[in-house]
C-alpha positions as CSV (number, residue, x, y, z in Angstrom):
1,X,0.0,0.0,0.0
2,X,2.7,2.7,1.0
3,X,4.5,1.3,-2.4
4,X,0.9,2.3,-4.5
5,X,1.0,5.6,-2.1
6,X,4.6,7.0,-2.9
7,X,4.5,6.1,-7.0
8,X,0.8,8.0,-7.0
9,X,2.5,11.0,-5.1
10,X,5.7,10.5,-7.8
11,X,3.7,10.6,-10.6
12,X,1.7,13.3,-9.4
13,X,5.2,15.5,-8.9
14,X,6.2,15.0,-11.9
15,X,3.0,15.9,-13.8
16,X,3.0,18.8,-11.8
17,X,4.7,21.8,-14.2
18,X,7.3,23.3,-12.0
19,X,6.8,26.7,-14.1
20,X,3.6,26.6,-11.8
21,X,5.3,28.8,-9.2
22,X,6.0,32.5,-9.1
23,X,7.9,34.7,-7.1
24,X,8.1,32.5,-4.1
25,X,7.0,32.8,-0.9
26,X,8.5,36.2,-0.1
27,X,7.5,37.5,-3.4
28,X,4.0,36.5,-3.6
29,X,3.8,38.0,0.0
30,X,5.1,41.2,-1.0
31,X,2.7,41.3,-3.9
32,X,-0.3,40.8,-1.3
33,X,1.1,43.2,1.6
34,X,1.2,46.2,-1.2
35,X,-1.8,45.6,-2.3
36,X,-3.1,45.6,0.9
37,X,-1.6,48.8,2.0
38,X,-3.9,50.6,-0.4
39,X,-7.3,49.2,-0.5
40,X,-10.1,51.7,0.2
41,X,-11.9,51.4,3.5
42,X,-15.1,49.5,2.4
43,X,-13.3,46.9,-0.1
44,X,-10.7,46.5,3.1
45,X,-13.9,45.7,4.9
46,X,-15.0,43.1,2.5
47,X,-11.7,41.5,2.5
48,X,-11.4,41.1,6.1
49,X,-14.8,39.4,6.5
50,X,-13.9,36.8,4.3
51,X,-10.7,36.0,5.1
52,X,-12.1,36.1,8.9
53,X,-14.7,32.5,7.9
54,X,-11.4,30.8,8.2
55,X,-8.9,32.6,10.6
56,X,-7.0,34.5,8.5
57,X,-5.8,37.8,9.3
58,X,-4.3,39.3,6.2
59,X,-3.6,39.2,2.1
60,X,-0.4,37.6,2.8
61,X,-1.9,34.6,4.6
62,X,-3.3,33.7,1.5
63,X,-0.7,34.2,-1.0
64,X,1.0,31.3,-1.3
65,X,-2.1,29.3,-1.1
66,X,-2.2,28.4,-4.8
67,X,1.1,27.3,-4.9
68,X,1.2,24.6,-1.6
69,X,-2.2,23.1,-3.3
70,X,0.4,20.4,-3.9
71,X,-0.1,19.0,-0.2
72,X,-3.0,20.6,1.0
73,X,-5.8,19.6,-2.0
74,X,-3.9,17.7,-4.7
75,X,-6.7,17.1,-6.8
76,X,-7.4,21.2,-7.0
77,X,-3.8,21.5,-7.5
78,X,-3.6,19.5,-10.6
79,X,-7.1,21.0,-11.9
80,X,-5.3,24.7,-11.7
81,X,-1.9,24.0,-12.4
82,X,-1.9,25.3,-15.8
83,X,-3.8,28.5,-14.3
84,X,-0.4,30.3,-13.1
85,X,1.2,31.2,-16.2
86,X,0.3,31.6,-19.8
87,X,3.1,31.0,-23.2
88,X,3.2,34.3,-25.3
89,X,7.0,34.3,-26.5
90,X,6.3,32.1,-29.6
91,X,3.8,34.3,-30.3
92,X,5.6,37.5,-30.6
93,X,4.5,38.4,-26.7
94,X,0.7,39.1,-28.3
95,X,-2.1,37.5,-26.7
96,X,-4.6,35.8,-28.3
97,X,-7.0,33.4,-26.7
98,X,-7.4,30.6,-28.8
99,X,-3.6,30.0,-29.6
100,X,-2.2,30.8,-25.4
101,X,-5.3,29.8,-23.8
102,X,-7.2,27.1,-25.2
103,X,-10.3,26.0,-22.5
104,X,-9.1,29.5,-20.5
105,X,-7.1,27.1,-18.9
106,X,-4.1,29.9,-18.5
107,X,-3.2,33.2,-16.1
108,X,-5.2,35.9,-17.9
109,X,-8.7,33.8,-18.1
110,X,-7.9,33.1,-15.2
111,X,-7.7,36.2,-13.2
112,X,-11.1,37.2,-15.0
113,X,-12.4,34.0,-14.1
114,X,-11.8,34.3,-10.5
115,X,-12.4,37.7,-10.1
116,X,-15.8,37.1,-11.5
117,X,-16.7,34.5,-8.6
118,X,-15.2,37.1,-5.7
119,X,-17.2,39.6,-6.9
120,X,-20.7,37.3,-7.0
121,X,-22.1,38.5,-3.8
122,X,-25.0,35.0,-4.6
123,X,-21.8,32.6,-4.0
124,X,-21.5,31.7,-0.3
125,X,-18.7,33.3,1.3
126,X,-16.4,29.9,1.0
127,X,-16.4,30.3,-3.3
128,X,-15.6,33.5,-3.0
129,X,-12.9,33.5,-0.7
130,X,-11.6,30.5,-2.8
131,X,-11.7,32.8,-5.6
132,X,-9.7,36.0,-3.5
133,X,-7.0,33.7,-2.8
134,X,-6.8,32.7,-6.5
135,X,-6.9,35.9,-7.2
136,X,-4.3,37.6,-5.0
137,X,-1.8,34.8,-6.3
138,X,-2.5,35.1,-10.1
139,X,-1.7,38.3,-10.1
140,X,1.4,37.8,-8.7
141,X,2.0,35.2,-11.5
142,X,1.3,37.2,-14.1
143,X,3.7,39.8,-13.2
144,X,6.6,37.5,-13.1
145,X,8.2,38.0,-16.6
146,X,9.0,34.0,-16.8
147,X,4.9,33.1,-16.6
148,X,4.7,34.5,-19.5
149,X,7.4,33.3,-21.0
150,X,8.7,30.7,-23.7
151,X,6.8,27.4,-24.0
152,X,9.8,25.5,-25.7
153,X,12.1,26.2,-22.6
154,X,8.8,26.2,-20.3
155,X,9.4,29.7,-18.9
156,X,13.1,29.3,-18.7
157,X,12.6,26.4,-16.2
158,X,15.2,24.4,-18.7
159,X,17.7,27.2,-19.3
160,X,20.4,25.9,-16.9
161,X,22.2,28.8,-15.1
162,X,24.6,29.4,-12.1
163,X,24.6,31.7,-9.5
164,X,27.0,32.6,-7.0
165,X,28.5,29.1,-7.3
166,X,25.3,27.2,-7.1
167,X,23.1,25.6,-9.7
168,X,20.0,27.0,-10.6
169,X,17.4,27.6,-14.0
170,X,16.3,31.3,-15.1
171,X,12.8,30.3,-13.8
172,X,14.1,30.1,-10.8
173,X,16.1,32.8,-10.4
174,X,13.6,35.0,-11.4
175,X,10.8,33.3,-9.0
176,X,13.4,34.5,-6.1
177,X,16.9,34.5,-6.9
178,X,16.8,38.0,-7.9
179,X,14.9,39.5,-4.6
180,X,17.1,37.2,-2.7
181,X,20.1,38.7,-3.6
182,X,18.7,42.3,-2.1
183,X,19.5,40.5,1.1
184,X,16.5,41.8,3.1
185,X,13.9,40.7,5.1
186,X,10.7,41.1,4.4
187,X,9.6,43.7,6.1
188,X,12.6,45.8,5.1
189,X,12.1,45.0,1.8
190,X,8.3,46.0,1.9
191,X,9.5,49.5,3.3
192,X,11.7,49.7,0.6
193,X,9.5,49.1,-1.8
194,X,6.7,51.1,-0.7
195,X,9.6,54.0,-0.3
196,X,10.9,53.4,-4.1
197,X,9.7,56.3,-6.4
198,X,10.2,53.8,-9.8
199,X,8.1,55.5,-12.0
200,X,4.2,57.0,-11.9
201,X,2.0,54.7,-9.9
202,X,0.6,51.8,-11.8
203,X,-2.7,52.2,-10.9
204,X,-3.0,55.8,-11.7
205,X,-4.9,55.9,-15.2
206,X,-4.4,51.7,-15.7
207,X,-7.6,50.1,-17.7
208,X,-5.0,47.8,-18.8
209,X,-6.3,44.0,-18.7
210,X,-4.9,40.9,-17.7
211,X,-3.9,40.1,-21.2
212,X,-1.7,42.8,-21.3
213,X,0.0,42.1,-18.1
214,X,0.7,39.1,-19.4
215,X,2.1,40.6,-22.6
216,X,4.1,42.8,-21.0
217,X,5.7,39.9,-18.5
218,X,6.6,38.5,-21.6
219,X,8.2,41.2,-23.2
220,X,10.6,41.5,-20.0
221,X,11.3,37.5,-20.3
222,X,12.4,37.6,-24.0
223,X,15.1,40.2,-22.9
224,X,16.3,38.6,-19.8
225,X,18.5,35.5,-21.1
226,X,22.3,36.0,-19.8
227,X,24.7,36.2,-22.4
228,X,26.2,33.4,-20.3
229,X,25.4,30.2,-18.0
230,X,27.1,32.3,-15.2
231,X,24.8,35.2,-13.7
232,X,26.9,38.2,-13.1
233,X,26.6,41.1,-10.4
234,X,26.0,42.8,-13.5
235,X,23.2,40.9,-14.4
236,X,22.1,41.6,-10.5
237,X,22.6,44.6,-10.6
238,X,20.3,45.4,-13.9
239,X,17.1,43.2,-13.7
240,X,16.4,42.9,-9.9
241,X,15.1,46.7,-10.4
242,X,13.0,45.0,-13.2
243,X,11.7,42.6,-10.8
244,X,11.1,44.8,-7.8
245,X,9.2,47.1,-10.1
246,X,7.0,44.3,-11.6
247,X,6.4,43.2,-7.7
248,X,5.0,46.9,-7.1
249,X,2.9,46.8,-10.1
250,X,1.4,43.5,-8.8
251,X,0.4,45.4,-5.8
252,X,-1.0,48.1,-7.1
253,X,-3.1,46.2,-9.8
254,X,-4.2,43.7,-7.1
255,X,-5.7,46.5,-4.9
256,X,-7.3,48.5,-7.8
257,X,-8.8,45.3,-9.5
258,X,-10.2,44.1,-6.1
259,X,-11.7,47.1,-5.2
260,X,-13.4,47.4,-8.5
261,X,-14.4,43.5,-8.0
262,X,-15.6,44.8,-4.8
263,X,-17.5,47.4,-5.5
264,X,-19.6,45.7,-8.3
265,X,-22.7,44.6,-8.4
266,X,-23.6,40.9,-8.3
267,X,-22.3,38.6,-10.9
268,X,-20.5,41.2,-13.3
269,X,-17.2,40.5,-14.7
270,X,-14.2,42.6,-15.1
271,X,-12.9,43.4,-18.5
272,X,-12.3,40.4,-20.7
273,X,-9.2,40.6,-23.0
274,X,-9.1,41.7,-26.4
């Protein structure tokens, strides 16, 4: 029986796309604390009752949520795994439904998808908070440049690099590797980030949709293969702006897209893509 056990659970790891995870824990985190930091009074109200039906405190308690389905409901796992990212660099980083998202079984559909059930005030209060903690971390996935990637090297998960003497693939090192190397703790590097003056704020004038996220996630990925295997300061140096910045956008986008979500009436949807 424990033989039958550990070759299900083997089989199960290995059908289980390893581009499915974004950021990491600390990313995904900040992502969620960000957005969190800005949501008006009466969508923060909303929030905190449903995060309350089960204990939680906080955005972050429930970003990583998506990612551990692994252990705590395999069988949803599997069912979303293709939900976290979406391939656009074969197709010139453009999106287009049919060809990157056939069955909306990809990041952008989705995020729309999701939204659509947290913002159904006829679902009970378990669907919906199902569908915030989808939410929170799909927009975090989208905003990793690797999720929306190159199929043929899925997301850079086979591109085989080094760093600082160790082993690793670009998926990787953009999932963490990059904030990593900031050397900071998270609450330091949420100051930081909520300090950082990177451009105009995100959210500002954005009607942009999750499709275009996703496109221009992509258009960071096709510019972020190293010249080499090994990943320089240099290399450090000039893209973990690029990922701090997409982090903050995350944020930002998160809090404006729930509070629209939010604020909706029953059952509406928020933009689809084009």
């Amino acid at each position: 029986m424990r033989i039958i056990t550990a070759l299900a659970a083997l089989a199960f790891a290995l059908s289980w796309p390893t581009a499915a995870h974004a950021w990491g824990p600390l990313g995904h985190r900040l992502v969620a604390r960000l957005a969190e930091s800005r949501l008006d009074p009466a969508t923060r109200a909303e929030v905190e009752r449903l995060l309350a039906t089960e204990g939680l405190q906080s955005l972050a308690d429930v970003a990583n949520w998506a990612d551990n389905l692994r252990e705590l409901d395999p069988d949803l796992g599997r069912r979303t795994s293709r939900w976290h990212y979406v391939n656009l660099g074969e197709l010139g980083c453009r999106y287009d439904a049919d060809a990157a998202c056939p069955g909306g079984h990809c990041v952008v559909e989705a995020i729309s998808a999701q939204a659509a059930i947290l913002g159904d005030r006829s679902r009970s209060d378990a669907e919906r908070l199902q569908a915030l903690k989808f939410v929170v971390h799909f927009v975090g996935d989208v905003h990793q440049p690797m999720h929306g990637g190159n199929a043929r090297d899925r997301g850079g998960n086979n591109v085989q690099v080094n760093l600082h003497g160790k082993g690793t693939n670009l998926h990787a090192l953009w999932d963490s590797g990059l904030l990593r190397s900031a050397r900071l703790d998270e609450e330091r590097y949420l100051q930081r980030l909520q300090e950082a003056e990177n451009g105009p704020p995100a959210t500002a004038q954005d009607t942009s949709t999750p499709a275009q996220w996703a496109e221009q996630s992509c258009a960071i990925a096709v510019e972020a293969y190293p010249p080499r295997a090994t990943i320089t300061d240099a290399y450090l140096a000039q893209h973990r702006p690029v990922a701090e910045r997409q982090v903050q956008i995350a944020g930002e986008r998160l809090s404006a897209l729930l509070g629209t979500v939010l604020a909706r009436a029953p059952a509406t949807e928020i933009p689809d893509a084009d």
